[in-house]
C-alpha positions as CSV (number, residue, x, y, z in Angstrom):
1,X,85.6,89.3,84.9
2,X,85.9,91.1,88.5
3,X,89.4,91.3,89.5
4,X,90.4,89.6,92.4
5,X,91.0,91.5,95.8
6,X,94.1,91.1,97.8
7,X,93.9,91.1,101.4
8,X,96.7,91.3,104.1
9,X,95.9,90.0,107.2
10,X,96.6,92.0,110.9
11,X,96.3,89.6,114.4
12,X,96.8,91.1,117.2
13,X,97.7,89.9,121.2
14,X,97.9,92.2,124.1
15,X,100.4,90.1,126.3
16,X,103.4,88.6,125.7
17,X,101.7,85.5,127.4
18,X,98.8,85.7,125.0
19,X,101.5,85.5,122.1
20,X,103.6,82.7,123.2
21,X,100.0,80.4,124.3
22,X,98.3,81.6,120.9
23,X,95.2,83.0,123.2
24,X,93.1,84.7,120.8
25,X,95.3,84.3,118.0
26,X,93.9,81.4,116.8
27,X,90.0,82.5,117.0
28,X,90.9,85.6,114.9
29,X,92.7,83.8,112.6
30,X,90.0,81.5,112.0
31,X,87.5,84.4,111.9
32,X,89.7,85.7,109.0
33,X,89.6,82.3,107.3
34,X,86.1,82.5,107.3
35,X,85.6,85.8,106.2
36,X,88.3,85.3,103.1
37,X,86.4,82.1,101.8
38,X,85.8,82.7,98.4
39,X,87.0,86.3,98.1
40,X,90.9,86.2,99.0
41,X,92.2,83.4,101.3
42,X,95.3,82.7,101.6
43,X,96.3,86.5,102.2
44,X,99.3,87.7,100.6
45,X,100.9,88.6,103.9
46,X,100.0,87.9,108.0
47,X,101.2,90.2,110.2
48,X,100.9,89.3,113.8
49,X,101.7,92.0,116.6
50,X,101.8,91.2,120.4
51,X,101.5,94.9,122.0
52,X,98.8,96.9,123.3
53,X,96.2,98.3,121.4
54,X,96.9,102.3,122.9
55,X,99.9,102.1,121.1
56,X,100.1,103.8,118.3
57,X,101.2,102.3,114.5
58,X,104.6,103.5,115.0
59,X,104.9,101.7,118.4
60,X,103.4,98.9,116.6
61,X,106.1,97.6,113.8
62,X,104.2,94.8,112.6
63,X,101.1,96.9,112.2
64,X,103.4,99.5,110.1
65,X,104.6,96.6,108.4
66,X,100.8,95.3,107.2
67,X,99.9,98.9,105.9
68,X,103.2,99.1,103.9
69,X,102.6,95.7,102.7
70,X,98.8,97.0,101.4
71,X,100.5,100.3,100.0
72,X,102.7,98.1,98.0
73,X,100.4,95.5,96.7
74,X,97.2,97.8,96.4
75,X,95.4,95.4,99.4
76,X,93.0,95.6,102.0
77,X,94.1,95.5,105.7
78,X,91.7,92.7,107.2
79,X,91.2,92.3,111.0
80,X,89.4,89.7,113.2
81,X,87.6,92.7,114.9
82,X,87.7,96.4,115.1
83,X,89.2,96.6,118.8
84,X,92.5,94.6,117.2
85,X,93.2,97.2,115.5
86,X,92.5,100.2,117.9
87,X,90.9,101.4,121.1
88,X,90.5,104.9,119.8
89,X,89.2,107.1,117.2
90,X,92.0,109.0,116.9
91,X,94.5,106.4,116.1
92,X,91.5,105.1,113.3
93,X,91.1,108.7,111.7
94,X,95.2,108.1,110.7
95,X,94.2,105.5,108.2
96,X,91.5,108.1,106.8
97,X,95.0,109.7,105.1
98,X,97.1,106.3,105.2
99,X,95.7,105.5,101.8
100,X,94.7,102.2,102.8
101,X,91.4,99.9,102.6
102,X,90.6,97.9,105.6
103,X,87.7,95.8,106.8
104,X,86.7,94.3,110.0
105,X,85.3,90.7,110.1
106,X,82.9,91.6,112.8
107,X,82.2,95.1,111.0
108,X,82.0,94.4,107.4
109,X,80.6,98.2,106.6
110,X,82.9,99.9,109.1
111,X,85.7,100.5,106.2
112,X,87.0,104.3,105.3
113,X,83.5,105.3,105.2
114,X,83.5,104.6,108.7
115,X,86.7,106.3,109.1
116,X,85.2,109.5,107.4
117,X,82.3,109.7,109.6
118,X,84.2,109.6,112.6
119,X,86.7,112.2,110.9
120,X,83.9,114.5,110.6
121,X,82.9,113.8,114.4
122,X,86.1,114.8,115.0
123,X,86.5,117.5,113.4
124,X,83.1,118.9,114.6
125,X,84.4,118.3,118.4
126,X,87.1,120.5,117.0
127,X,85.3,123.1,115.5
128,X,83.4,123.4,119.0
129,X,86.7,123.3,121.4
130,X,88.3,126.4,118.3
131,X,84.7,128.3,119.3
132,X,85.0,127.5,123.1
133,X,88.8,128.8,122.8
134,X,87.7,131.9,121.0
135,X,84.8,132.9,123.2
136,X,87.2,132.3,126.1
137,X,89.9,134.9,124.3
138,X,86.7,137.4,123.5
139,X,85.9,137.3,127.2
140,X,89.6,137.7,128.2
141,X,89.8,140.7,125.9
142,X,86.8,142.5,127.3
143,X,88.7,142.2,130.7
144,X,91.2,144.3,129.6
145,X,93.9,140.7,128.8
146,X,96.6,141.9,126.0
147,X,96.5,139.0,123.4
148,X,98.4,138.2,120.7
149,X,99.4,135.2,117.9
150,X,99.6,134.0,115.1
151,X,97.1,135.7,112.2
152,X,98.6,133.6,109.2
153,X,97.0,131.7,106.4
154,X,94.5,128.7,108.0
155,X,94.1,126.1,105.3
156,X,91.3,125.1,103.1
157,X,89.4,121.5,102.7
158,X,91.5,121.8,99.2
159,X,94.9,122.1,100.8
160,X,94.7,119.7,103.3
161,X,93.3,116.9,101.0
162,X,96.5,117.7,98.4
163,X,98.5,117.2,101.8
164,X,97.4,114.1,102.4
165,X,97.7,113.0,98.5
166,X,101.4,114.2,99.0
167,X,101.7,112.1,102.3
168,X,100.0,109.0,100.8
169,X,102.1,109.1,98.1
170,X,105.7,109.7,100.3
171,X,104.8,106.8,102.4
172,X,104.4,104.2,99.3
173,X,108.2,105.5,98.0
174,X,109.1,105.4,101.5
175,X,107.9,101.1,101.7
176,X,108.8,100.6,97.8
177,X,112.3,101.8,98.6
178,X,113.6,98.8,100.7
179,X,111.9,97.2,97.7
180,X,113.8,98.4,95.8
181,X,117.2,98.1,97.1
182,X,116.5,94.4,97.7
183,X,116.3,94.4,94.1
184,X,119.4,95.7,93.5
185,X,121.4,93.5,95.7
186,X,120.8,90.7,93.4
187,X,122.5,92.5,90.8
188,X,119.7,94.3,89.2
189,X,120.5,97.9,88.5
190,X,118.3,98.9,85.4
191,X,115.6,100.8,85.0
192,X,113.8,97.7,83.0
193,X,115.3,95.0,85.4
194,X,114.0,96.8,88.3
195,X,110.7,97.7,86.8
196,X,110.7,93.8,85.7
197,X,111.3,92.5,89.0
198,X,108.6,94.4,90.5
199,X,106.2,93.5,88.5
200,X,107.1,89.6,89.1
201,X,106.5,90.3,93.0
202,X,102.9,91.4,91.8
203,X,103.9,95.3,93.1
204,X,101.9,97.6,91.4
205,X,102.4,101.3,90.5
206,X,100.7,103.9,92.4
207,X,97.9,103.9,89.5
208,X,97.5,100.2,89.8
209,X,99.6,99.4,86.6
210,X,102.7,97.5,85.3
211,X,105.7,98.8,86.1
212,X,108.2,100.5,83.2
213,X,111.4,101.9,83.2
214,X,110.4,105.7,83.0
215,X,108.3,105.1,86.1
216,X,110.8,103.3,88.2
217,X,112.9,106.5,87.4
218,X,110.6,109.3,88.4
219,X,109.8,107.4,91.5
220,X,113.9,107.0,92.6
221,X,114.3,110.8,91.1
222,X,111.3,111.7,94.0
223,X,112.9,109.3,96.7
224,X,116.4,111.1,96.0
């Protein structure tokens, strides 16, 4: 039997005036409905954000809030459509490291493939402005211009992708530590109790498996 996605749902309003008449709110939330019939409706979690969409996720709290929610339960962001969720690319290539699914009702395909295409259209618009920059220094050289700077080590495709492994995996401690202490304010304190309670909130571990003790203690050891 397929396992059943979970999805966590992101609305977003521009205007405060959009969020207090429900302007737009209500025909993404519908388009979500529709687009969860039958794979995942109800959501686990709604998040709805009233800002502007050239802000970025940490200017965005609920947005921040919906990603740590789909870090924590292993689910796929869902949005009514791809401008909700950003005006530009840069802002979308974050998610490429955020270690989170997301799918667009009006964009079905544009998911982290998407993502990685425009990462490498990005990083080819980089490549050329490095080679602009370094033509521009050759030329300044020839002039006679003294340069100077850094000549350290430049990272490899390897390093950068065990970076973002690290990062990934910092920012799930980081949202399974308020979690955590939650847990502890009702008088749980064990490794089992706390590896018991999170499994009853359907958390999974970083693997996508139950909880146990030894792994609730390596986790607090690497939040320490």
């Amino acid at each position: 039997m397929r396992k059943a996605m979970r999805y966590v749902a992101y609305y977003r309003v521009s205007t405060d005036r959009q969020g207090r008449s429900g302007l737009g709110l209500e025909a993404q939330q519908e388009a979500v409905r529709a687009f969860l019939a039958g794979k995942g409706w109800p959501p686990i979690a709604e998040f709805t954000e009233i800002e502007s969409g050239r802000k970025s996720d940490q200017q965005r709290p609920q947005l921040a809030a919906a990603l740590a929610a789909c870090r924590l339960h292993k689910a796929v962001l869902v949005i009514a459509k791809l401008d909700r969720l950003a005006r530009n690319a840069a802002f979308l290539l974050n998610l490429r490291d955020a270690g989170v699914e997301f799918v667009a009702c009006d964009m079905p395909d544009a998911n982290r493939l998407t993502v990685g295409i425009m990462a490498l259209v990005a990083e080819d618009e980089a490549d050329r402005t490095s080679a602009r920059t370094k033509a521009a220094l050759a030329a300044a050289k020839a002039r006679g211009v003294a340069l100077g700077g850094f000549r350290g080590y430049v990272p490899t495709e390897a390093d950068r992708a065990k970076a973002a492994h690290a990062k990934r995996e910092k920012a799930r401690r980081t949202d399974l530590l308020p979690v955590v202490e939650a847990i502890r304010a009702k008088g749980i304190t064990s490794l089992n109790g706390i590896a018991n309670a999170l499994n009853e909130q359907n958390i999974p571990t970083a693997t996508g498996k139950r909880w146990q003790a030894i792994q609730v203690k390596r986790m607090l050891e690497l939040s320490a």
